[in-house]
N, C-alpha and C positions, 0 to 999 in steps of 0.2 A: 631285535624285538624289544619292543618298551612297553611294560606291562602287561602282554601277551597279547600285542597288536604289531601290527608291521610298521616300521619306521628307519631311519635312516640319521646315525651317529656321528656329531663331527669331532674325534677324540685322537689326535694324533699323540701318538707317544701311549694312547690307552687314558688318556686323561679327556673328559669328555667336559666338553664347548656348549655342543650345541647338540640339539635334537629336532628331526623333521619326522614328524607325527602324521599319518597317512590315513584317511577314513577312505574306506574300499565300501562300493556298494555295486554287485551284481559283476565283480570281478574289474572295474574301474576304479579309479584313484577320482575322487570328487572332492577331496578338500587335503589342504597340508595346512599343517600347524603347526609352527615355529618357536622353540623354546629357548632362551639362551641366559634367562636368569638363573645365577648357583643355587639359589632358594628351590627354584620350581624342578630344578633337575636333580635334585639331591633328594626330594619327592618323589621322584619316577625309578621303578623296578625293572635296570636297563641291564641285559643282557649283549655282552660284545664276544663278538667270537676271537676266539685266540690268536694273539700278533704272530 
């Protein structure tokens, strides 16, 4: 979860890369949004579940 939205973390080791940002509408996935500047992700309230 990233900011209390569905998304998907690329954090090996728990260190996080990259983030795929998922807008769901009517239970489909209609757009990704692709994050991988330290600035914009250092911004974002990312939730990883336990290694």
């Amino acid at each position: 979860m990233v900011n209390g939205a569905a998304a998907w973390a690329w954090a090996p080791g728990g260190v996080v890369y990259g983030i795929f940002l998922f807008t769901v509408d009517a239970g489909l996935i209609t757009a990704i949004d692709i994050v991988g500047d330290p600035a914009s992700i250092a911004a974002l309230r990312i939730e990883l579940p336990p290694l």
